[in-house]
Each structure stands twice: as C-alpha cells, then as structure tokens.
N, C-alpha and C positions, 0 to 999 in steps of 0.2 A: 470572528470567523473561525472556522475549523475546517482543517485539513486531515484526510485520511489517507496514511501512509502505505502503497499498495508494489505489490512487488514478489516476487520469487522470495521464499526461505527454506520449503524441504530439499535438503541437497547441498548445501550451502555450510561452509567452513562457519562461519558466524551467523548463521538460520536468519541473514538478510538483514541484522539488526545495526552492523556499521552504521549505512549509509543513513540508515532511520534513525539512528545518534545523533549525525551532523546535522539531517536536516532539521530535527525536532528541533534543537538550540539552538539554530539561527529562526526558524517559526516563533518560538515563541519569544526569542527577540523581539519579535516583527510584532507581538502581540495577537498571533495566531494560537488557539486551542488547537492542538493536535492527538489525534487517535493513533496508534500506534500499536499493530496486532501482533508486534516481536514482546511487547510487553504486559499484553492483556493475556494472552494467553500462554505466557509465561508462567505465571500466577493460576490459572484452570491445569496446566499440566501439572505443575509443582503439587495442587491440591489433590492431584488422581493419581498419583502416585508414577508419573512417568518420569525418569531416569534423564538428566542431562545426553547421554549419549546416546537417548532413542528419542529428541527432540526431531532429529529429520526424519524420522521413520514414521510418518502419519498410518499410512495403510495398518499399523499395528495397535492405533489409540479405540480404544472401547466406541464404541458405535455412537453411546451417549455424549462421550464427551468431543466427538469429532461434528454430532449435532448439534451441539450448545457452542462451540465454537464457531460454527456456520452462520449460526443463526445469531450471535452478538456482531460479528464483521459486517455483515450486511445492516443489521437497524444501524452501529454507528456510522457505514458510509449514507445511508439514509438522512440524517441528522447532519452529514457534513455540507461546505458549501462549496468543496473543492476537494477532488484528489486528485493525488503526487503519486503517478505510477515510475518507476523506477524500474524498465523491462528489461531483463540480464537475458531472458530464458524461459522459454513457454515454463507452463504452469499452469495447473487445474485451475487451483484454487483463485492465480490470478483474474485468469480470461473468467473467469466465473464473476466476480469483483466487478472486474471492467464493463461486463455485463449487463449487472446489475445496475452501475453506475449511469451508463450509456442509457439503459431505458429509463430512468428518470432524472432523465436528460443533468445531470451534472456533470459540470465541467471536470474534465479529465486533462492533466498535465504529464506528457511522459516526458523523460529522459530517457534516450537514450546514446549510449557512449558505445558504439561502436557495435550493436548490436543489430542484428536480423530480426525485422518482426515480419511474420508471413500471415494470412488467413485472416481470420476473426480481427483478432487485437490491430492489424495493419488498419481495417476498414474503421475500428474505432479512433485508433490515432490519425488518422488521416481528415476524421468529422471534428476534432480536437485540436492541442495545439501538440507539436514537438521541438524538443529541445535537445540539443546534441552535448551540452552537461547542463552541475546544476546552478554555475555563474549567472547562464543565458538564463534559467527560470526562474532565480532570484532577482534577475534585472525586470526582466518582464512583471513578477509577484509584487517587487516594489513602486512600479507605474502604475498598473493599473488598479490594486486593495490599497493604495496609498490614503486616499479620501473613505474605504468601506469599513475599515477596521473602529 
C-alpha cells in the first residue's frame, strides 16, 4: 500500500517535513510505500536552482517548475491507496490535494491536534475519517491494513 503525505509546508520553520519524518518510519515499518512531497520536491528545487531559504517562498518558483510540481503531487496521490493529511493551517496547495484526493474518492486520513478546519477541507474531513493525533491513526492504520498489506 502507499500513503501520500499531505499537509501545510509554505510557511513553515521545517517546510512541514518533521512530522513527514516520523510518520514515513513508522509506515514503512508498517511495510507501507510512502510518497512524501517534503522530499520529491526537495530534489526539483535543488535542481532549479532555488536557495534553501526561498524553499517557503512558492509564489517566486519559475512558472515551470511550480507546474511540474503540481503535476508529480497529484499523479502520485492518484497511484496512492491512502492519504495522511496532517491539517496545521489552510493551504492552497493542501485543499487543492484534498481535492483532488476526495474526487476520486480516496480515503483521506486527517490529524488533527488542536487545529480549526473551516469550509472546504471541514466537509472533506467530515465524509472521511479524524483523528485528534497520530497515536489514534496509527491504532486505527494497524486494525484495519493489518490483513491488506
């Protein structure tokens, strides 16, 4: 199975890739493939020549490379059988995801830890499952992929 790691990063002290640390190495404990877009496109930025310290600064990335980025996130949540939203904090890019996610129909997992979700992403997580951290969603991950893995 593969999980796609979805979440806030422009803005963000660590561009959101903590929590996508912990969760990637207990997944792929779990013997989950994990996608991970703190890391894929770590690698498209590095290649284009953008700067460690203009990594939250999207709105300034070349047109091309803001669409090639667009357009890898989406085919790999396409290809996955589960995402791991992790909602701190509206985001384009996320409810865009979610979006995408929601209309063909893949299961959406949010955490969230104390956080406001209002509009859009509320009515998705609400057709979904929520989790108030990621203890509960690894309990829950290990009952039910226990036999799909």
């Amino acid at each position: 199975m593969k999980a796609y790691l979805c979440g806030s990063m422009t803005g963000l002290k660590d561009q959101g890739a903590g929590w996508r640390k912990k969760i990637t190495k207990w997944l792929v404990k779990q013997g989950y493939k994990v996608y991970d877009p703190c890391v894929k496109e770590l690698g498209a930025l590095k290649t284009n020549g953008v700067t460690r310290k203009n990594y939250a600064r999207w709105e300034y990335f070349p047109q091309k490379l803001q669409e090639h980025i667009i357009r890898t996130d989406l085919r790999a949540i396409l290809t996955s059988e589960l995402i791991i939203c992790y909602y701190t904090r509206p985001s384009t890019g996320t409810v865009s995801e979610l979006t995408w996610a929601f209309y063909h129909n893949i299961p959406i997992y949010f955490v969230l830890t104390g956080s406001y979700v209002e509009g859009w992403p509320l009515t998705i997580a609400n057709r979904n499952k929520v989790f108030s951290g990621f203890a509960d969603l690894k309990d829950f991950m290990k009952e039910k992929y226990a036999k799909s893995k």
